[in-house]
BAFI-3210 file (N, C-alpha, C; in Angstrom, 3 decimals, decimal comma, padded with zeros to 6 digits):
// residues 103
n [1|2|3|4|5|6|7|8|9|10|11|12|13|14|15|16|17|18|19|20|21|22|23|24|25|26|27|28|29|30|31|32|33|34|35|36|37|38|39|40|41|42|43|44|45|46|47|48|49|50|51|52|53|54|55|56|57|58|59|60|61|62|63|64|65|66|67|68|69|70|71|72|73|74|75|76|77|78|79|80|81|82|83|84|85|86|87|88|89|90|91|92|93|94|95|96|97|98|99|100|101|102|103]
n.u [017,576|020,250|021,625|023,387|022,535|020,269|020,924|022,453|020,114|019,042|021,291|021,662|019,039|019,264|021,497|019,506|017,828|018,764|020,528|017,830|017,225|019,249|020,228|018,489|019,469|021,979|021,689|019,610|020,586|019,609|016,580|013,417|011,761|009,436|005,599|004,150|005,290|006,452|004,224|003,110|005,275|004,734|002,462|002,944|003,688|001,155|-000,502|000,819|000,939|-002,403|-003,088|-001,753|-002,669|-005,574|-006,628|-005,370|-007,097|-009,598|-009,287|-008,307|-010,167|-012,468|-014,724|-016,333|-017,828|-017,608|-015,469|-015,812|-017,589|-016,051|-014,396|-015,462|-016,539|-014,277|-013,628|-015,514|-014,791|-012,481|-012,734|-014,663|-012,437|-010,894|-008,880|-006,075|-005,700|-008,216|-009,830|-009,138|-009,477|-012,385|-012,610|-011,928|-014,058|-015,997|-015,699|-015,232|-018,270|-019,665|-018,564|-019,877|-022,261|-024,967|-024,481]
n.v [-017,599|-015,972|-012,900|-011,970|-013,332|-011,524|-009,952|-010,932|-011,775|-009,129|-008,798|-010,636|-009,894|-007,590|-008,253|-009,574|-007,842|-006,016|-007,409|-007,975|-005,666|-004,680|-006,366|-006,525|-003,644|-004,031|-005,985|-005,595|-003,264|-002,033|-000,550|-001,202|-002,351|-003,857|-003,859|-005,274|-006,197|-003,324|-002,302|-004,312|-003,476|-000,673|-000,606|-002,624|-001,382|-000,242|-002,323|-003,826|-001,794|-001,095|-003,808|-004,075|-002,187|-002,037|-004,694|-003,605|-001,167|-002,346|-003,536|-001,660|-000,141|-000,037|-001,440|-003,635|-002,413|000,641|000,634|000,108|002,407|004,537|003,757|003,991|006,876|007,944|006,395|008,263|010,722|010,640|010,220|012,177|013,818|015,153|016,752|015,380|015,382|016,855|013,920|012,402|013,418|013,277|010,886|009,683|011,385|010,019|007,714|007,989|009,136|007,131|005,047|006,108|005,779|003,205|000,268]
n.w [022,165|020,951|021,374|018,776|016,650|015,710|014,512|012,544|011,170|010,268|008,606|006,625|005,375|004,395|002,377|000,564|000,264|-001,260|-003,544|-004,729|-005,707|-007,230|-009,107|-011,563|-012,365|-013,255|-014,850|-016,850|-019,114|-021,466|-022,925|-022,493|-024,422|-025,769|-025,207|-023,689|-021,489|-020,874|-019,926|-017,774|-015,788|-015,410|-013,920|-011,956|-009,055|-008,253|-007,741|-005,609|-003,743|-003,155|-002,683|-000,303|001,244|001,141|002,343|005,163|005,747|006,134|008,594|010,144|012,149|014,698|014,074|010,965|009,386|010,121|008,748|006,068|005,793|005,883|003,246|001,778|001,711|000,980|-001,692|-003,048|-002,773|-003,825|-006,571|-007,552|-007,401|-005,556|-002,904|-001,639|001,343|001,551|001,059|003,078|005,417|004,895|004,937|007,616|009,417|008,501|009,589|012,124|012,515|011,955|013,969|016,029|016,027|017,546|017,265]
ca.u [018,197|021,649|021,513|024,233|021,521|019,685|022,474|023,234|019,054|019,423|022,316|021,195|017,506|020,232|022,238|018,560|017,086|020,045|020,029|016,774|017,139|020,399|019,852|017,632|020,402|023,194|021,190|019,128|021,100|019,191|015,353|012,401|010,813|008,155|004,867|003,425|006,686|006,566|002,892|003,410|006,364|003,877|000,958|003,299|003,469|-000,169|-001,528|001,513|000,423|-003,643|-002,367|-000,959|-003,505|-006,723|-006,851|-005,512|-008,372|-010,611|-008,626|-008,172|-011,179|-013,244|-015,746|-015,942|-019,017|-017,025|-014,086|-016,665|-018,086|-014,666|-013,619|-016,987|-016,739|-012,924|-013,642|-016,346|-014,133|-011,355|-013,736|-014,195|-010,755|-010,992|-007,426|-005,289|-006,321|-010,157|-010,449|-008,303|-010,782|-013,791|-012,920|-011,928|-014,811|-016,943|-015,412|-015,579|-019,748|-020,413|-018,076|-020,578|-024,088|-024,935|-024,596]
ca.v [-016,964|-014,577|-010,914|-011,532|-013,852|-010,861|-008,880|-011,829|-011,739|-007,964|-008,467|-011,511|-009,855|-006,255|-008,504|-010,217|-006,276|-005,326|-008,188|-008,181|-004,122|-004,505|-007,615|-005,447|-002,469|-004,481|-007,309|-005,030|-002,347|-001,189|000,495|-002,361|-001,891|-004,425|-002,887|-005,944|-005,904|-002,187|-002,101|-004,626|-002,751|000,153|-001,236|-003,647|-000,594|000,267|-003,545|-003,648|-000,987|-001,637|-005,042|-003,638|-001,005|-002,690|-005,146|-002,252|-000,347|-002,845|-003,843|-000,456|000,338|-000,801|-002,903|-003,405|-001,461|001,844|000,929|000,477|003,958|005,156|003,636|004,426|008,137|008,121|006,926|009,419|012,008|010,250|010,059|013,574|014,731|016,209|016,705|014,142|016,061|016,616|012,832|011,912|014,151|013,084|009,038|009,948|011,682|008,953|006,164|008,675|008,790|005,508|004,368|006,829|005,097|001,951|-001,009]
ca.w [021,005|021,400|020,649|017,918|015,439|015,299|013,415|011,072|010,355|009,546|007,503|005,517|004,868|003,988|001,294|-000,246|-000,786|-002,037|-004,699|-005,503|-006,834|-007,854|-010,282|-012,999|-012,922|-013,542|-016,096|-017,957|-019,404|-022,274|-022,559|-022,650|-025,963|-025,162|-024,572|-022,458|-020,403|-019,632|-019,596|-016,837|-014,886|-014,649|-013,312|-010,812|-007,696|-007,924|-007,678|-005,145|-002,786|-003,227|-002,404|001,366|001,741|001,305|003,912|006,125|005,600|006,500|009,745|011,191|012,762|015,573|013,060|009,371|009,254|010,102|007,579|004,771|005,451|005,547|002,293|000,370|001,210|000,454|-003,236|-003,765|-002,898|-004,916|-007,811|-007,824|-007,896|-004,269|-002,400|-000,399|002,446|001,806|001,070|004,514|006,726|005,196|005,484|008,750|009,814|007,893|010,404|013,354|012,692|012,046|015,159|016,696|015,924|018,491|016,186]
c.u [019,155|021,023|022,165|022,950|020,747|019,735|022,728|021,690|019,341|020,465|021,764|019,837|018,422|020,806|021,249|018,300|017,964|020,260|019,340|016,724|018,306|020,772|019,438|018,434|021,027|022,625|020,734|019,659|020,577|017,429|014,419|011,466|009,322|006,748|003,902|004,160|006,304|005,245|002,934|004,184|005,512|003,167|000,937|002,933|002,094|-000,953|-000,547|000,555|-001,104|-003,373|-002,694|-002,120|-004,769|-007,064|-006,186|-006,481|-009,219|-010,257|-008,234|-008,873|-011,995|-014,090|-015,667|-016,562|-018,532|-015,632|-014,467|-017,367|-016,948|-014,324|-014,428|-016,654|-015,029|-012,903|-014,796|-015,899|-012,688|-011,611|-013,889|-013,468|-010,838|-009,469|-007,237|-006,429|-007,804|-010,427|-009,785|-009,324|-012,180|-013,783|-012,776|-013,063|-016,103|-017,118|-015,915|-017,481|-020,409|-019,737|-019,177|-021,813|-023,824|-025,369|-024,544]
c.v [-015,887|-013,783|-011,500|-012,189|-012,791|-010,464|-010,078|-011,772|-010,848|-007,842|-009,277|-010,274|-008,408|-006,747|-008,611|-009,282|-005,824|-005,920|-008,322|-007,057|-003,856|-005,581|-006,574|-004,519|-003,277|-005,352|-006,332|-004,032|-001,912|-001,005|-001,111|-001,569|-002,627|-004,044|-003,614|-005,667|-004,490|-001,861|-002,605|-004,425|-001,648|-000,180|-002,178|-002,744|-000,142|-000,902|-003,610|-003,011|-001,108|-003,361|-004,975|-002,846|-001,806|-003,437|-003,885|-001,572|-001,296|-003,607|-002,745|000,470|-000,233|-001,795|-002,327|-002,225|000,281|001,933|001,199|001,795|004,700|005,514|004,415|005,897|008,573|008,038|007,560|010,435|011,884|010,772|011,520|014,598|015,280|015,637|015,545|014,262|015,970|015,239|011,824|012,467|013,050|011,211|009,284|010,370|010,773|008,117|006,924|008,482|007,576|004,751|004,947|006,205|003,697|001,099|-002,156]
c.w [021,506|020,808|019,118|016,745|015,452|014,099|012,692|010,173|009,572|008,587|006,440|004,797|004,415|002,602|000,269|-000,695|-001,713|-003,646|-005,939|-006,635|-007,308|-008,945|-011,350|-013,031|-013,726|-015,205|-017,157|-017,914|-020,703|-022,538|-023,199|-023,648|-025,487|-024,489|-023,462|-021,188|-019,358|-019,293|-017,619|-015,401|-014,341|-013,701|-011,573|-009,244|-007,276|-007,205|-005,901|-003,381|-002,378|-002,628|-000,235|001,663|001,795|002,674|005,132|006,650|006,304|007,906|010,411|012,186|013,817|015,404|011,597|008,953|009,284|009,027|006,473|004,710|005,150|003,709|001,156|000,245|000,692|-001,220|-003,792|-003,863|-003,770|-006,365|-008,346|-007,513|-006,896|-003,677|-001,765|000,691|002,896|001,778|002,504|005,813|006,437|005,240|006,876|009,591|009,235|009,433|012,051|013,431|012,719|013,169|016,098|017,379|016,748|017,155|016,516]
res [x|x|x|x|x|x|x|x|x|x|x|x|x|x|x|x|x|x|x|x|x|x|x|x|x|x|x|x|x|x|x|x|x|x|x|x|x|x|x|x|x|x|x|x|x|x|x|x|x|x|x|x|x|x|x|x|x|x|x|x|x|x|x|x|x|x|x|x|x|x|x|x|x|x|x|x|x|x|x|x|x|x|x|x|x|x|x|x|x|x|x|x|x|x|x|x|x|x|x|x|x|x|x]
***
């Protein structure tokens, strides 16, 4: 494979993004009444991201067994409204103890 097919990938896969978020400006120009519609538009970046993140989570660790302690104490501290921060330490320090224990 040449260098230059790189630079024609990057451009092609440059024109497709471009497209894809520049289609819905241009097409839809006035406010989606529809409450399935925008119900749906909301809801799309959350399923989206949970989507990407999930398996992450459960692939980032030395065994599952330390991702699932991770995740568990992450939504307990989710659950009760505890910071970014506090719930980033204490999955962290979840996975850190249970990587700890001989399993």
């Amino acid at each position: 494979m040449r260098m230059y097919n790189v630079y024609i990938y990057i451009l092609v896969m440059a024109v497709v993004t471009y497209i894809i978020r520049a289609l819905p400006l241009t097409l839809i120009r006035k406010e989606i009444k529809d409450k399935r519609i925008r119900a749906f538009l909301y809801y799309v970046p959350f399923a989206t991201l949970s989507a990407m993140t999930f398996p992450a989570i459960l692939t980032a660790t030395a065994n599952i067994y330390s991702a699932v302690a991770g995740f568990a104490v992450a939504l307990i501290l989710a659950f009760y409204r505890r910071g970014l921060l506090t719930v980033a330490i204490g999955a962290c320090a979840a996975v850190f103890i249970v990587e700890l224990l001989p399993l």
